[in-house]
C-alpha positions as CSV (number, residue, x, y, z in Angstrom):
1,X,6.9,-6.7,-22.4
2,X,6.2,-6.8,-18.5
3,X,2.4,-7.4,-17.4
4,X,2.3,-6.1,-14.5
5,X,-1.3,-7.1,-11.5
6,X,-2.7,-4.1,-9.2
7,X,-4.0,-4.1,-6.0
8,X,-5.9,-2.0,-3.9
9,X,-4.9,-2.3,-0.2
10,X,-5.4,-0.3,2.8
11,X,-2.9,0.8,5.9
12,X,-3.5,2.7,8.3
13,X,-1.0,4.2,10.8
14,X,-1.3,6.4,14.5
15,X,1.8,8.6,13.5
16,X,1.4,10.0,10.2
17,X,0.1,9.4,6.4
18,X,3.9,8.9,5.0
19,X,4.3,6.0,7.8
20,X,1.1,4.8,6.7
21,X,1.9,4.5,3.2
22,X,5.5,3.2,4.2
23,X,4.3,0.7,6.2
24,X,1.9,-0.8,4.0
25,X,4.4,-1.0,1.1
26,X,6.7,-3.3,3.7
27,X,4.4,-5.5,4.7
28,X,2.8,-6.1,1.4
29,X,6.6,-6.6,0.5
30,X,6.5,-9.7,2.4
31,X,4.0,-12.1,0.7
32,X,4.2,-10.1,-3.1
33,X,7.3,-10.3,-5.4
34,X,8.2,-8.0,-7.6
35,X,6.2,-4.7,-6.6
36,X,6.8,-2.3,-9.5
37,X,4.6,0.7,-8.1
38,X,2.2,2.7,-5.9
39,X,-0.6,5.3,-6.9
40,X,-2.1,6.9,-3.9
41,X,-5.6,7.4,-4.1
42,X,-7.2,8.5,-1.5
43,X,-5.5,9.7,2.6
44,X,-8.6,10.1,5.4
45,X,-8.2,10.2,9.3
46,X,-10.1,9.0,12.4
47,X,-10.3,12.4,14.8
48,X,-10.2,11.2,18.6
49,X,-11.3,14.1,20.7
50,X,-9.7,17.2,19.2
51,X,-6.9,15.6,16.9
52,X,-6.4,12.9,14.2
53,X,-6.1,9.4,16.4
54,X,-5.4,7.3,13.1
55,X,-4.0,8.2,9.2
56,X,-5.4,5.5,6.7
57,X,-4.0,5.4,3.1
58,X,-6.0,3.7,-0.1
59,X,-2.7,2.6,-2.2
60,X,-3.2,0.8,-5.7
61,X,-0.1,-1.2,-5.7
62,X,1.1,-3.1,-9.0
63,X,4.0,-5.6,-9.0
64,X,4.9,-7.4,-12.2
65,X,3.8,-10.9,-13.4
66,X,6.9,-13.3,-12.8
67,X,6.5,-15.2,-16.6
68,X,9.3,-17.5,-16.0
69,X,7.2,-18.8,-13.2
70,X,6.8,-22.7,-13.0
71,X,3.2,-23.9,-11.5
């Protein structure tokens, strides 16, 4: 049976939600092994004069626990 850890991250983007959400599944990529899934849960925007400036994204990322693992 896998076990698998969420987190709750936030990434933000100046193009889109989709690059957003992309983006902040590579860099988490980076320093976490084994990322098994993302739930979006929430997608807001920052308005800068008459149009969105900035997409954020609220991801709950899970990765599974590595149990072969030596401390």
């Amino acid at each position: 049976m896998d076990i698998e850890k969420h987190l709750i991250l936030t990434g933000s983007s100046e193009t889109s939600w989709k690059d957003a959400i992309t983006s902040t599944i590579e860099e988490a990529s980076k320093s976490i092994d084994y990322l098994s899934g993302i739930t979006v849960l929430k997608q807001y925007a920052k308005i800068s004069g008459n149009k969105i400036g900035e997409y954020y994204v609220d991801l709950d990322i899970s990765f599974v626990i590595d149990k072969d693992r030596k401390n």
